[in-house]
C-alpha positions in Angstrom: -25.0 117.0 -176.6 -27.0 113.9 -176.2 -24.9 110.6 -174.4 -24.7 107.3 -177.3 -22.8 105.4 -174.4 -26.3 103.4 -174.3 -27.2 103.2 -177.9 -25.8 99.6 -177.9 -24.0 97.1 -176.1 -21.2 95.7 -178.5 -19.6 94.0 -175.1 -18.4 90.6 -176.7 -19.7 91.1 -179.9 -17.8 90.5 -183.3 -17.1 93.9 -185.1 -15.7 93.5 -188.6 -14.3 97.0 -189.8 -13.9 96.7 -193.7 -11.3 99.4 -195.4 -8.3 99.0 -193.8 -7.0 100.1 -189.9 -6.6 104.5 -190.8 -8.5 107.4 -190.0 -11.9 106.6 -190.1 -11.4 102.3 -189.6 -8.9 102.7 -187.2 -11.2 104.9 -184.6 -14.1 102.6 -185.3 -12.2 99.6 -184.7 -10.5 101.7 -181.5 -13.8 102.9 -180.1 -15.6 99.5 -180.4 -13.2 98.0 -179.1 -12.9 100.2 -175.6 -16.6 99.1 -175.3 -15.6 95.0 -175.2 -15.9 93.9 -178.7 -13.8 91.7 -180.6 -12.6 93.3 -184.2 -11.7 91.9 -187.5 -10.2 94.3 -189.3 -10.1 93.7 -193.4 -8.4 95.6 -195.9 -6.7 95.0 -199.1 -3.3 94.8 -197.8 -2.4 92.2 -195.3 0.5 94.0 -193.6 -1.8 96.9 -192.7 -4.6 95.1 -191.7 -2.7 93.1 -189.6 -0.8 96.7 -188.4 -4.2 97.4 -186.9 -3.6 94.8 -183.9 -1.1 97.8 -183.2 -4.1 100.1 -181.9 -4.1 98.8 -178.9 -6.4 95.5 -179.9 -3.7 93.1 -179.6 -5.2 91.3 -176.3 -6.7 88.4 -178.1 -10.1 89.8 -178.9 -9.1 91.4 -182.2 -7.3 90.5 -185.8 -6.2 91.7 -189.0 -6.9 90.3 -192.3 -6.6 91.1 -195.9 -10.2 90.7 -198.1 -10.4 92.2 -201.6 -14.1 93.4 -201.5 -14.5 93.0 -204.9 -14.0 89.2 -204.8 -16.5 86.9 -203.3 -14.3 84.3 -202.5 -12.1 86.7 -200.3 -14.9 88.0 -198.6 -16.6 84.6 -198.0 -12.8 83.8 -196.4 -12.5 86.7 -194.4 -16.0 86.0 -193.2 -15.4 82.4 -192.3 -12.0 83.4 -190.5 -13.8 86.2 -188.3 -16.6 83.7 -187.9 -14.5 81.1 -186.6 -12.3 83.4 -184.4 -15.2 85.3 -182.9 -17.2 82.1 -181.9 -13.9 80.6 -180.3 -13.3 83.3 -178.5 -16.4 83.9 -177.7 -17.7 80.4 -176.1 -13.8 80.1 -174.2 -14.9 83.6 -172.5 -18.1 82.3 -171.2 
């Protein structure tokens, strides 16, 4: 089986997972973050977006947020919020 460990670096890098924090989004949001990125998690419903800071991504580099993907303005908000968290964090980890 080939190794992907190399395929890309996302140390530090934002990750935005859109569709919520189960199955599929959850091990995304999981994986990516094991390798060093920080994750905004969106879904339609706050509480479990915000539930996703239960996997394990609670140490400052990750957050939850609700963002109804068929609205532009939520998505332009959830956008600007991982935006403004991810630079932050970023630049204070430097």
């Amino acid at each position: 089986m080939p190794q992907y460990d190399n395929l890309f670096d996302p140390t530090r890098q934002p990750v935005m997972v859109v569709g919520d924090a189960g199955g599929i989004g959850g091990e995304i949001a999981s994986t990516c973050a094991q390798f060093g990125a920080r994750i905004s998690i969106a879904g339609r419903k706050r509480e479990r977006a915000v539930a996703a800071q239960q996997l394990g991504l609670d140490d400052g580099r990750s957050m939850g947020m609700r963002m109804d993907v068929t609205q532009a303005a939520s998505i332009r908000t959830g956008l600007d919020q991982a935006e403004a968290r991810s630079w932050s964090t970023a630049s204070a980890g430097r």
